[in-house]
PDB file of the backbone (N, CA, C, O) and the ligand in Angstrom, with CONECT records:
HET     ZN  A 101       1
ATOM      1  N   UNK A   1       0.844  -1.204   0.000  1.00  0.00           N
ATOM      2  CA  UNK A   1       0.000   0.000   0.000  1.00  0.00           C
ATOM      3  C   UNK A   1       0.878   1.253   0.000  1.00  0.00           C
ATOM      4  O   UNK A   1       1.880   1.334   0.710  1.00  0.00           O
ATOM      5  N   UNK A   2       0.556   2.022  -0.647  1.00  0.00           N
ATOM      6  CA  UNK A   2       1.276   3.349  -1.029  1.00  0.00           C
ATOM      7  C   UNK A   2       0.512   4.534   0.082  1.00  0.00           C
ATOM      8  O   UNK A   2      -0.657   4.238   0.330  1.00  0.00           O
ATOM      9  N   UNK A   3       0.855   5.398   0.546  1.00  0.00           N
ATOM     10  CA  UNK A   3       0.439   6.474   0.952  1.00  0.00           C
ATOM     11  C   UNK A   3       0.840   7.761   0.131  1.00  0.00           C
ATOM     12  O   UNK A   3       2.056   7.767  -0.063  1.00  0.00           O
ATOM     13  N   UNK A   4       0.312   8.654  -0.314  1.00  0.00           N
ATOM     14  CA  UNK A   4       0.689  10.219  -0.762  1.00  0.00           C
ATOM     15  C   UNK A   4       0.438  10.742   0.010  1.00  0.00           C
ATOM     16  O   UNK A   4      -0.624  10.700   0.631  1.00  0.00           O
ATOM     17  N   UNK A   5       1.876  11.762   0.299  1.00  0.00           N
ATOM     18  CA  UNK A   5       1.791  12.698   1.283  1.00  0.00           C
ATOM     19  C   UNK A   5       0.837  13.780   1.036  1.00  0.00           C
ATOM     20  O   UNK A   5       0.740  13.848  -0.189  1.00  0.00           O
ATOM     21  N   UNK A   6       0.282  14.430   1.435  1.00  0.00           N
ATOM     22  CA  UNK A   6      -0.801  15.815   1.499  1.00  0.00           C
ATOM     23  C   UNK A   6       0.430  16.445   0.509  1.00  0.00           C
ATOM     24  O   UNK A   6       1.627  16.186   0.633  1.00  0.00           O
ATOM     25  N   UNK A   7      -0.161  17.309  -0.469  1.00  0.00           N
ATOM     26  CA  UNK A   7      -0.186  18.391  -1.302  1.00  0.00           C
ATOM     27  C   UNK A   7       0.366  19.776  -0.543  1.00  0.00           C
ATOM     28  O   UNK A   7      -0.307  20.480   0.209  1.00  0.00           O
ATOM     29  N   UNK A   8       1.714  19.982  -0.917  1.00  0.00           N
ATOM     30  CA  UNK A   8       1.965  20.931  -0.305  1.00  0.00           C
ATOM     31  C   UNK A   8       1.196  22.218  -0.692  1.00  0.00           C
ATOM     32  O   UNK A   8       1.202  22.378  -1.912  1.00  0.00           O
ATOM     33  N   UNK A   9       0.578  23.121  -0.052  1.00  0.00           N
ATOM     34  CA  UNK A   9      -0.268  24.321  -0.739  1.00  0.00           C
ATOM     35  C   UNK A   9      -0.030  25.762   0.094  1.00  0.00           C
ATOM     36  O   UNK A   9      -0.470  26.197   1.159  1.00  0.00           O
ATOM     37  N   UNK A  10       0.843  26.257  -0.880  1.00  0.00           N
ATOM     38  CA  UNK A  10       2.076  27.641  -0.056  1.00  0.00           C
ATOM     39  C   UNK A  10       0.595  28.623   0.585  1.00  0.00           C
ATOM     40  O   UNK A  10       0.526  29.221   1.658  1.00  0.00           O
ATOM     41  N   UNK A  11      -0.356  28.521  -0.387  1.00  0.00           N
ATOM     42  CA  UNK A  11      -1.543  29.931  -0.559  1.00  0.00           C
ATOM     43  C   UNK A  11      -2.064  29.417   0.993  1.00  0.00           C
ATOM     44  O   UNK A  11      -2.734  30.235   1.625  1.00  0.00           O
ATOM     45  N   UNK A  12      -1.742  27.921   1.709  1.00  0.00           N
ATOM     46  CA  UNK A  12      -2.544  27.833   3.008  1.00  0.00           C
ATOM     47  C   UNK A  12      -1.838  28.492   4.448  1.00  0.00           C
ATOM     48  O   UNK A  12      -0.846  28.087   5.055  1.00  0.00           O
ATOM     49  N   UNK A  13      -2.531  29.394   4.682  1.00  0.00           N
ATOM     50  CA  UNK A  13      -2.391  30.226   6.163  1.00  0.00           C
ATOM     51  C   UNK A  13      -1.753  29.413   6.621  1.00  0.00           C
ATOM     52  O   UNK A  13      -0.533  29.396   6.458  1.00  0.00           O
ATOM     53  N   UNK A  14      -2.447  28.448   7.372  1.00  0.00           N
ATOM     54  CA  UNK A  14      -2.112  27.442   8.337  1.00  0.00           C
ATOM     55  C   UNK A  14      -0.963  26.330   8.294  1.00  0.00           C
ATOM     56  O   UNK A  14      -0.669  25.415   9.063  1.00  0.00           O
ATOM     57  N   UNK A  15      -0.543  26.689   7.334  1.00  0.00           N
ATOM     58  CA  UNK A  15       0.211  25.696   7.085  1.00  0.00           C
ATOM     59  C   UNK A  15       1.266  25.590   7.892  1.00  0.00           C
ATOM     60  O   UNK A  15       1.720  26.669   8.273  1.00  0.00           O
ATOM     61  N   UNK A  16       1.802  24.619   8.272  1.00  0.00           N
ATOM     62  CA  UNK A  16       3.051  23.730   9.200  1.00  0.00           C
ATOM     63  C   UNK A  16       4.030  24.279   8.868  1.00  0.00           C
ATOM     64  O   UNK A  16       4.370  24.283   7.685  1.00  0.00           O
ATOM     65  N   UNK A  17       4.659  24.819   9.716  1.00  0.00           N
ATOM     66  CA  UNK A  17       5.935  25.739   9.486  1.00  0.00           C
ATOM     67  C   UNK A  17       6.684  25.883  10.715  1.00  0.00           C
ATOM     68  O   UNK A  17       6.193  25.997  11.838  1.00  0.00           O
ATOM     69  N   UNK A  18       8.483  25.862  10.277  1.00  0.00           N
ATOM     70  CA  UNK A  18       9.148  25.429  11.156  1.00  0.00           C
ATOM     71  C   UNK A  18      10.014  26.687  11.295  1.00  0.00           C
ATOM     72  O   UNK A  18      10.213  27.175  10.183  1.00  0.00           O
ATOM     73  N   UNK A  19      10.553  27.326  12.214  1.00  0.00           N
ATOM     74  CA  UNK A  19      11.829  28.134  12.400  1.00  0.00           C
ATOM     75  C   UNK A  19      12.862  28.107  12.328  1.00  0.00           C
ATOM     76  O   UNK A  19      13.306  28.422  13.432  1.00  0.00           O
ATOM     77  N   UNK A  20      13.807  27.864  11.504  1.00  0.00           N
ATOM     78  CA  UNK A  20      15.387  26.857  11.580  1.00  0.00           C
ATOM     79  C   UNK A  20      16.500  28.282  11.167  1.00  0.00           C
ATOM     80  O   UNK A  20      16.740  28.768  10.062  1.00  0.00           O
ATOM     81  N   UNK A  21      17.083  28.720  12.710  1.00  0.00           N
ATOM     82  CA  UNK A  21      18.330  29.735  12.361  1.00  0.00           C
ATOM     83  C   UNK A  21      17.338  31.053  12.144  1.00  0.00           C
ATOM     84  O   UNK A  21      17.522  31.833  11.210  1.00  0.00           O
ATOM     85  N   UNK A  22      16.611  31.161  12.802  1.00  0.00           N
ATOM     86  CA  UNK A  22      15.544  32.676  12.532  1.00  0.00           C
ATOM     87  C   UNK A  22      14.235  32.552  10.857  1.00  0.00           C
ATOM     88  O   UNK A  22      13.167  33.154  10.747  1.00  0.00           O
ATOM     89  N   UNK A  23      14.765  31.746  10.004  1.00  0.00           N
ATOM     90  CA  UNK A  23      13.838  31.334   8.700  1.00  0.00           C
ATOM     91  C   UNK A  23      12.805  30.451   8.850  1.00  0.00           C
ATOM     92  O   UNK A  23      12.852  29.233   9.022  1.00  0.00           O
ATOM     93  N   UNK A  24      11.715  31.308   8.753  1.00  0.00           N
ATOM     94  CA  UNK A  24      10.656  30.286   8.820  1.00  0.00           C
ATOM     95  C   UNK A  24      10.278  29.286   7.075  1.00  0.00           C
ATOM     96  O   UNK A  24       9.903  29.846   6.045  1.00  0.00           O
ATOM     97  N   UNK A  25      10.462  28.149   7.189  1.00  0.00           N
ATOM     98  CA  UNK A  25      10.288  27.428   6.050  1.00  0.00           C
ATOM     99  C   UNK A  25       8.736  26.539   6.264  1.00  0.00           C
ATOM    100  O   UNK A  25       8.088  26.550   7.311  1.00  0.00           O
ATOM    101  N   UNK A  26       8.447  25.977   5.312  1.00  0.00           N
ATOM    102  CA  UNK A  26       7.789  25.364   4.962  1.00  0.00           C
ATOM    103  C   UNK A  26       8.136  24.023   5.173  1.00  0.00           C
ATOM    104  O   UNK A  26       9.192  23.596   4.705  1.00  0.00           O
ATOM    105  N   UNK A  27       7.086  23.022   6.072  1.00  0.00           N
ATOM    106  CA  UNK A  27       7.475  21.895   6.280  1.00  0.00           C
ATOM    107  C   UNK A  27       6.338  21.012   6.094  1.00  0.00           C
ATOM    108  O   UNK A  27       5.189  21.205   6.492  1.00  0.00           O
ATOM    109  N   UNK A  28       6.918  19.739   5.254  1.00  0.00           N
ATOM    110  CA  UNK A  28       6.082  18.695   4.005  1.00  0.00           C
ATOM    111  C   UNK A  28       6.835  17.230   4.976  1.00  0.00           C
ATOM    112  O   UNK A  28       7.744  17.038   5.784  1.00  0.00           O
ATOM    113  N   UNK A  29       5.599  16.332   4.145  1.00  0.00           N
ATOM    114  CA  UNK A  29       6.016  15.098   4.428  1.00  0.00           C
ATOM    115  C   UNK A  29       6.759  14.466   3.412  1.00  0.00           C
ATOM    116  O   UNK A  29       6.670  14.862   2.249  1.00  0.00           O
ATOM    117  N   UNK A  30       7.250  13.828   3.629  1.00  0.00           N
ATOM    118  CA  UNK A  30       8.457  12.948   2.608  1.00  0.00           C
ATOM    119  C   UNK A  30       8.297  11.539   2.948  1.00  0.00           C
ATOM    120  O   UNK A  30       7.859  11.183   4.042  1.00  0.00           O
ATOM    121  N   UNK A  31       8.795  10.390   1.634  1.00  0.00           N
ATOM    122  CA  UNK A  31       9.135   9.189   2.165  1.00  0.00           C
ATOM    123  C   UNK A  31      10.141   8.884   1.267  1.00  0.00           C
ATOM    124  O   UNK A  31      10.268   9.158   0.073  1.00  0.00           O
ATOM    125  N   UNK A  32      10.966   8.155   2.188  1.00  0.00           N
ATOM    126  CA  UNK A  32      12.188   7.803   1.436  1.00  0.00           C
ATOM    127  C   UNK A  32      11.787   6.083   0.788  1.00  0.00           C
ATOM    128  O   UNK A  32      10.702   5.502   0.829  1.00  0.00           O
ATOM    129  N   UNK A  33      12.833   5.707   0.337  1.00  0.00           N
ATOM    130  CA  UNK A  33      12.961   4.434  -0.466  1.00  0.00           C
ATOM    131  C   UNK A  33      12.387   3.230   0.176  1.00  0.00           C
ATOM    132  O   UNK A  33      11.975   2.270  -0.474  1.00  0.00           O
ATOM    133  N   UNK A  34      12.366   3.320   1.728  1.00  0.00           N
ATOM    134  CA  UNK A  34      11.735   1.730   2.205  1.00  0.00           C
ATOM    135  C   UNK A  34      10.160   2.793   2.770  1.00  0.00           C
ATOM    136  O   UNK A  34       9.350   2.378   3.599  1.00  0.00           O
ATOM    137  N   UNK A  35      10.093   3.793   2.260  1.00  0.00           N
ATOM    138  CA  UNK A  35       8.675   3.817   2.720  1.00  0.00           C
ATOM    139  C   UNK A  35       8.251   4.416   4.538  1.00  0.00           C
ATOM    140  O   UNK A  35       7.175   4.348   5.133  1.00  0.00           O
ATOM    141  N   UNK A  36       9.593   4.977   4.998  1.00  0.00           N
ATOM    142  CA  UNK A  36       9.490   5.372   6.004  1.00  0.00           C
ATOM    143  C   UNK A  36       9.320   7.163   6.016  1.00  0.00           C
ATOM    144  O   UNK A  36      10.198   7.863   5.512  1.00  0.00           O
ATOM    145  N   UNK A  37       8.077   7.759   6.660  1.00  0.00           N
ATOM    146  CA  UNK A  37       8.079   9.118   6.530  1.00  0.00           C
ATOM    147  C   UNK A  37       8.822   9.594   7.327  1.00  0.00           C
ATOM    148  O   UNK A  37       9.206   8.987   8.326  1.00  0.00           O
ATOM    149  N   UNK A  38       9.318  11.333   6.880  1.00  0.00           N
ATOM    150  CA  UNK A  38       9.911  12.102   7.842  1.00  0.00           C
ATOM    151  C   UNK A  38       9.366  13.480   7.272  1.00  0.00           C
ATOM    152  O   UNK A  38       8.766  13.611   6.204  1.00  0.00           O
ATOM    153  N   UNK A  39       9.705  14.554   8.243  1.00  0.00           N
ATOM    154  CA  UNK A  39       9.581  15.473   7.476  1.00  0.00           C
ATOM    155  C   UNK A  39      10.675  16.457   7.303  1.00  0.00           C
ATOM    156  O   UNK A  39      11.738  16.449   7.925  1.00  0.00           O
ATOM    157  N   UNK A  40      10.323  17.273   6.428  1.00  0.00           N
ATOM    158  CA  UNK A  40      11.321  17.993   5.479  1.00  0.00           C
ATOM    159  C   UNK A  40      10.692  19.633   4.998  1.00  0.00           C
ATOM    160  O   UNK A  40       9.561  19.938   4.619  1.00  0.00           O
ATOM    161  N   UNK A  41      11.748  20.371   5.164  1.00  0.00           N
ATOM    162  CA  UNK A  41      11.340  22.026   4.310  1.00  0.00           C
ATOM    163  C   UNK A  41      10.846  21.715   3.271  1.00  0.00           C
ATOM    164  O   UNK A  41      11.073  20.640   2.716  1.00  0.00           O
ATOM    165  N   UNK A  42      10.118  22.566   2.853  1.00  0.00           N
ATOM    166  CA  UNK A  42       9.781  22.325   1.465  1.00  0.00           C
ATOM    167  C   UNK A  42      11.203  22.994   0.378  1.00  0.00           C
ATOM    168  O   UNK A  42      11.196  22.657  -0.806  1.00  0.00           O
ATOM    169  N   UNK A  43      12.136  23.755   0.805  1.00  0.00           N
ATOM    170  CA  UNK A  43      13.267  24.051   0.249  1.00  0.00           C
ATOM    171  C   UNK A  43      14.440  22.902   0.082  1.00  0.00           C
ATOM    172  O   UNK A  43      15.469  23.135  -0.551  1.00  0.00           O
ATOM    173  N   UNK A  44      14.099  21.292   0.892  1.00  0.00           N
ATOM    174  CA  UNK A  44      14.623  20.400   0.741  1.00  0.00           C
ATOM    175  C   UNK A  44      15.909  19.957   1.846  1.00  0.00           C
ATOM    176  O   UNK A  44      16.829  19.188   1.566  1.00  0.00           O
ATOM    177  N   UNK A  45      15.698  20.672   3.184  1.00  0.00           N
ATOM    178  CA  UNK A  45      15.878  20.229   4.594  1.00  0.00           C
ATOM    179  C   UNK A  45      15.457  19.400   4.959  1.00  0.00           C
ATOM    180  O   UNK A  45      14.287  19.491   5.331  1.00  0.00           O
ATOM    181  N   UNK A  46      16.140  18.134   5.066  1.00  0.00           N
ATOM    182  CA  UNK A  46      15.249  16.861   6.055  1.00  0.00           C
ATOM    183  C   UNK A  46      15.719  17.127   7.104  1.00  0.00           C
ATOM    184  O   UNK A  46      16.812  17.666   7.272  1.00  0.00           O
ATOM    185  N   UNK A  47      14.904  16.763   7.998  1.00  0.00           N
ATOM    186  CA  UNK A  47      14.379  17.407   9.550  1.00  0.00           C
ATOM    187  C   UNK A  47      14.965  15.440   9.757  1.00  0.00           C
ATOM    188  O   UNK A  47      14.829  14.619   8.850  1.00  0.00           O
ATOM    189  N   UNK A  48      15.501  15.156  10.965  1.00  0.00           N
ATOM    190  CA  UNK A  48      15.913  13.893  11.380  1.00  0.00           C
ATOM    191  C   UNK A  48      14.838  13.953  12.621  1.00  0.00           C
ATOM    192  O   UNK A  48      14.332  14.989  13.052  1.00  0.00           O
ATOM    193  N   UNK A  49      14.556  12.388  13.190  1.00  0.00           N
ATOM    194  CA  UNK A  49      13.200  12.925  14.017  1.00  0.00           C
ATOM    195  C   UNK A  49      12.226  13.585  13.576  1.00  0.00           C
ATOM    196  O   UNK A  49      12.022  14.035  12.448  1.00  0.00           O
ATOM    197  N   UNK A  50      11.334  13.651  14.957  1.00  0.00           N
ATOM    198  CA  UNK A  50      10.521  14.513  14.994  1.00  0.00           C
ATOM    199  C   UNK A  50      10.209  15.993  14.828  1.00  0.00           C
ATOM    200  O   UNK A  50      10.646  16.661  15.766  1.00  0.00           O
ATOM    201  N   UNK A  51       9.611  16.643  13.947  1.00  0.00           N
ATOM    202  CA  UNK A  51       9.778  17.982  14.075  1.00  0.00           C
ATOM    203  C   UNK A  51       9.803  18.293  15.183  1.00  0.00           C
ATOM    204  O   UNK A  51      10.809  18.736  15.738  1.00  0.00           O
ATOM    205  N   UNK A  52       8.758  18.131  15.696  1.00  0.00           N
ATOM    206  CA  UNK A  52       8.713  18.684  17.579  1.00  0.00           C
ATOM    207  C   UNK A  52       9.721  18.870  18.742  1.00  0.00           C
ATOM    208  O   UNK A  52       9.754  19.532  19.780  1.00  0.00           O
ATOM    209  N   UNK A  53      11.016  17.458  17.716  1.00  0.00           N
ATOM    210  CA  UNK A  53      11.502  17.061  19.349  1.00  0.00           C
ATOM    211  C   UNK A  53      13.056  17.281  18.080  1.00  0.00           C
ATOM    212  O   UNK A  53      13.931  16.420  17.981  1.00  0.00           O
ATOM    213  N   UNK A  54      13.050  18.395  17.386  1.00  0.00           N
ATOM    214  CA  UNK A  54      14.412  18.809  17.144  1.00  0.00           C
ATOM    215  C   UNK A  54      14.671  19.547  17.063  1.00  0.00           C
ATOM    216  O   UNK A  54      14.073  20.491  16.546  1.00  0.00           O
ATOM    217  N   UNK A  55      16.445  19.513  17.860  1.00  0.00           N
ATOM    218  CA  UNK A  55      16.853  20.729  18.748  1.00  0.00           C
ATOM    219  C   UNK A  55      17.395  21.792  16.929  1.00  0.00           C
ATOM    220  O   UNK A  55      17.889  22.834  17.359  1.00  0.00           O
ATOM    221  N   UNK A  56      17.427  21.823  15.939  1.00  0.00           N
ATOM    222  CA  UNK A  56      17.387  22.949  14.924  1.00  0.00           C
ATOM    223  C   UNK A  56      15.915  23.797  14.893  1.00  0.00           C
ATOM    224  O   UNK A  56      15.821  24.953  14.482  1.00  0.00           O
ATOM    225  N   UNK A  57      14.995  23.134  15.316  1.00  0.00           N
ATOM    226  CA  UNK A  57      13.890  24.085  15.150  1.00  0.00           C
ATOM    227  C   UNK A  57      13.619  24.894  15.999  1.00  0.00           C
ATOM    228  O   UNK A  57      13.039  24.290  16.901  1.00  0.00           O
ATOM    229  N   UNK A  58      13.716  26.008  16.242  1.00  0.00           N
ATOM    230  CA  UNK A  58      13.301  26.714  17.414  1.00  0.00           C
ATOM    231  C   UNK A  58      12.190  26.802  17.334  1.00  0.00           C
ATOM    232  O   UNK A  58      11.852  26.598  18.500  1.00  0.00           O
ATOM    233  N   UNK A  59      10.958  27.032  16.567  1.00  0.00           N
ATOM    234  CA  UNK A  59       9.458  27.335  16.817  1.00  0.00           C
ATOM    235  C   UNK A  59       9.158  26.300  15.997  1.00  0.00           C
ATOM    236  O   UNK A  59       9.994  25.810  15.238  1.00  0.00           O
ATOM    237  N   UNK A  60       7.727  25.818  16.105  1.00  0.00           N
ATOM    238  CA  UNK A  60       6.984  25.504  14.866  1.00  0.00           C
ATOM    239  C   UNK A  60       5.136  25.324  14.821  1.00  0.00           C
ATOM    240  O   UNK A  60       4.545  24.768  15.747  1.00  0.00           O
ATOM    241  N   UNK A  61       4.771  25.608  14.209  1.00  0.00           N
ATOM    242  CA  UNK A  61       3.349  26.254  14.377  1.00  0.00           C
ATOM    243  C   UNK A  61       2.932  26.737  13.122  1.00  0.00           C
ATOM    244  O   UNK A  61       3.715  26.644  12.177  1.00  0.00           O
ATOM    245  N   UNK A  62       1.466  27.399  12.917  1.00  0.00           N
ATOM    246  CA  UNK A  62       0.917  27.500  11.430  1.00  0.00           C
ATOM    247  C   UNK A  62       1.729  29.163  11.127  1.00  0.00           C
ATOM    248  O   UNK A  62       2.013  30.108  11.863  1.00  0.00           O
ATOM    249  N   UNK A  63       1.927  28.812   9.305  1.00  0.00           N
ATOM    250  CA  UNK A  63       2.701  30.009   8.960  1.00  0.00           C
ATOM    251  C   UNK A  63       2.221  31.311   9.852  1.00  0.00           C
ATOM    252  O   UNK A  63       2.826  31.956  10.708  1.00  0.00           O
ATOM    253  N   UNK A  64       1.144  31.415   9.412  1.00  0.00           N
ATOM    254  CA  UNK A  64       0.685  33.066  10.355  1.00  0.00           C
ATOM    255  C   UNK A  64       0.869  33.322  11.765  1.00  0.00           C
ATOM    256  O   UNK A  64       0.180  34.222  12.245  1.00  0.00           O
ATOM    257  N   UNK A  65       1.778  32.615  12.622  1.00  0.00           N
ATOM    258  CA  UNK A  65       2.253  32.651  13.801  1.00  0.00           C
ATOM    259  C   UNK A  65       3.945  33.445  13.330  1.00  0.00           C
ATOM    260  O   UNK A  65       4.825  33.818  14.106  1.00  0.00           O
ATOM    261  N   UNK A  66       3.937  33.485  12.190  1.00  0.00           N
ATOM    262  CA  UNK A  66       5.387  34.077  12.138  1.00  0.00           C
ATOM    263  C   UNK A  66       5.784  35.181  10.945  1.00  0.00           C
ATOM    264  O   UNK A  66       6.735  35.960  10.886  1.00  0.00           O
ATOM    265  N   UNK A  67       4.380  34.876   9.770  1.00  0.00           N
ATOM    266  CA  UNK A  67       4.707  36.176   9.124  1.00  0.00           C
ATOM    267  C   UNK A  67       4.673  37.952   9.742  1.00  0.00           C
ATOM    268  O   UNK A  67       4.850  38.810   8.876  1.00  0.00           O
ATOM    269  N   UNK A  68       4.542  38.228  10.594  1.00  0.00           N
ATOM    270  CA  UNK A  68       4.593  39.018  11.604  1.00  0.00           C
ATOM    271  C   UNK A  68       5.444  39.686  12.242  1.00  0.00           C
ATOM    272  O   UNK A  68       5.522  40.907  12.378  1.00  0.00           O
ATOM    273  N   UNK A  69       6.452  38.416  12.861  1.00  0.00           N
ATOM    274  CA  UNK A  69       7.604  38.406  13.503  1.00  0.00           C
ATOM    275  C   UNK A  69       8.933  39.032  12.750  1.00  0.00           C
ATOM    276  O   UNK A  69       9.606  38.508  11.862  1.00  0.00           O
ATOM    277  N   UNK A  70       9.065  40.047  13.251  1.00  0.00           N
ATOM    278  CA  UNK A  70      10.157  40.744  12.603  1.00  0.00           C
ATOM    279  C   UNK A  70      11.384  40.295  12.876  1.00  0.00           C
ATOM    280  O   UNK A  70      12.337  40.577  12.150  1.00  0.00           O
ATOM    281  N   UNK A  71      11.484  39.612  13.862  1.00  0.00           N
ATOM    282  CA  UNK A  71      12.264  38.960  13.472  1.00  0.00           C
ATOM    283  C   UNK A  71      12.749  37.511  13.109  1.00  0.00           C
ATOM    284  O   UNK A  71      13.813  36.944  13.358  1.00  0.00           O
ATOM    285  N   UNK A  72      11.716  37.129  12.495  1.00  0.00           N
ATOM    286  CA  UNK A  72      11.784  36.103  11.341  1.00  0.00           C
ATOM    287  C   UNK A  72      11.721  36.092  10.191  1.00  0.00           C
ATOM    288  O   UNK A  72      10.664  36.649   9.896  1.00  0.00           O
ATOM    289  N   UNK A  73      12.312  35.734   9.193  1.00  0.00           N
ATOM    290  CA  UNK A  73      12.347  35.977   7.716  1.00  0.00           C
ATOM    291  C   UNK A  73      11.673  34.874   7.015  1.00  0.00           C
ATOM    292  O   UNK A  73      11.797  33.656   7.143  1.00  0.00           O
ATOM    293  N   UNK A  74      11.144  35.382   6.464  1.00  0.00           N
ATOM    294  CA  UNK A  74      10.431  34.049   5.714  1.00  0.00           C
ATOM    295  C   UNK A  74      11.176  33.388   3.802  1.00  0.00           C
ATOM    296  O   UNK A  74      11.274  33.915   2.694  1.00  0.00           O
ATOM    297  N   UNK A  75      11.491  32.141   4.343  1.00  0.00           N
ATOM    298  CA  UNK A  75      11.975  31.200   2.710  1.00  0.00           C
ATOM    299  C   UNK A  75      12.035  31.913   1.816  1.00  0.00           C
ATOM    300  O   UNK A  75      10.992  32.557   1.703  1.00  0.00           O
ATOM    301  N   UNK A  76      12.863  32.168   0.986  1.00  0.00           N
ATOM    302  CA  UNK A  76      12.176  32.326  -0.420  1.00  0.00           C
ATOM    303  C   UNK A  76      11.681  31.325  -1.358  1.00  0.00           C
ATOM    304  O   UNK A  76      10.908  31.467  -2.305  1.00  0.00           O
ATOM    305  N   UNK A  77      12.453  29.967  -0.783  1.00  0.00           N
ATOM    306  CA  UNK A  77      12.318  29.066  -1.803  1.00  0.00           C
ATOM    307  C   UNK A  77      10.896  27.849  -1.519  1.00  0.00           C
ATOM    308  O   UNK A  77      10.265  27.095  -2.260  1.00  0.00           O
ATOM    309  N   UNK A  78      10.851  28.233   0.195  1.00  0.00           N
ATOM    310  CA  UNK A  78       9.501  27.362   0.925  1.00  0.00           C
ATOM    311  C   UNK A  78       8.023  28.459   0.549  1.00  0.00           C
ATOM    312  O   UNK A  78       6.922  27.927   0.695  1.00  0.00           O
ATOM    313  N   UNK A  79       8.051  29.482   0.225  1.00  0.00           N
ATOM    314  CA  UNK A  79       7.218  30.490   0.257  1.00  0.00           C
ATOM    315  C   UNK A  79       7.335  31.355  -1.074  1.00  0.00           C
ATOM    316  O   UNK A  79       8.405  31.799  -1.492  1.00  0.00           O
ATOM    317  N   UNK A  80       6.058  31.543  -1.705  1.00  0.00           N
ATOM    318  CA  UNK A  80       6.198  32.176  -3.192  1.00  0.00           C
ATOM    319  C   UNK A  80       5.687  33.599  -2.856  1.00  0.00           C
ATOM    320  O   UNK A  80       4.674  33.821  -2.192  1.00  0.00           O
ATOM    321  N   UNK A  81       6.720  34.784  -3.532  1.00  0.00           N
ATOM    322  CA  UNK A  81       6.600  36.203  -3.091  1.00  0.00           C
ATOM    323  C   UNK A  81       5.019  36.331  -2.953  1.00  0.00           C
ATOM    324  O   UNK A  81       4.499  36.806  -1.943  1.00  0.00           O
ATOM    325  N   UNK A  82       4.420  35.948  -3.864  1.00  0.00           N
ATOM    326  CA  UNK A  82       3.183  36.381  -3.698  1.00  0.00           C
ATOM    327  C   UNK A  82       2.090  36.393  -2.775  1.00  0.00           C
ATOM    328  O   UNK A  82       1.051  37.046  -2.683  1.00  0.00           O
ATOM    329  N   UNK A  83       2.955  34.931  -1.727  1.00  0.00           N
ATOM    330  CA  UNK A  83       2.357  34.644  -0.839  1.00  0.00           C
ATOM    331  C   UNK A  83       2.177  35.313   0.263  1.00  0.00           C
ATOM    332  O   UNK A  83       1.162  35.761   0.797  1.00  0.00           O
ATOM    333  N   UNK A  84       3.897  35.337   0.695  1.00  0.00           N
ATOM    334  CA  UNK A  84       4.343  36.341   1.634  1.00  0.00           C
ATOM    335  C   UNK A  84       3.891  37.998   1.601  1.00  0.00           C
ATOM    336  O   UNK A  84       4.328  38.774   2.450  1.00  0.00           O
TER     337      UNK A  84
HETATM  338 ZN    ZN A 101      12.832  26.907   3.160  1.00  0.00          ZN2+
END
């Protein structure tokens, strides 16, 4: 049995987003070759573990918890200008 990960979709508010070094990115599910998920930036950071329980992420929560934050910068490559 195959699973597809959810559709990454930049235009969603809410979307799962991680803090790594002050940049808030975009964070997707992935599976590698035997079929085990992890997750990953959408700029192509694999996250080892749990998002939750790794020490590179300082925050993580839906994008609009951080477009705000001045001092956080947001992806260019997890986030399309238009979005931001
Ligand atoms: Zn990114």
């Amino acid at each position: 049995m195959t699973v597809d990960p959810p559709e990454f979709d930049p235009e969603l508010d809410g979307h799962t987003s991680a803090v790594i070094g002050n940049v808030c990115h975009a964070i997707i599910s992935e599976y590698d070759e035997s079929g085990h998920s992890y997750s990953a930036t959408e700029c192509g950071v694999r996250l080892e573990d749990s998002l939750f329980s790794n020490d590179r992420v300082q925050k993580s929560g839906p994008k609009h918890d951080f477009t705000d934050d001045a001092d956080i910068e947001m992806c260019d490559d997890c986030w399309p200008e238009d979005v931001i």
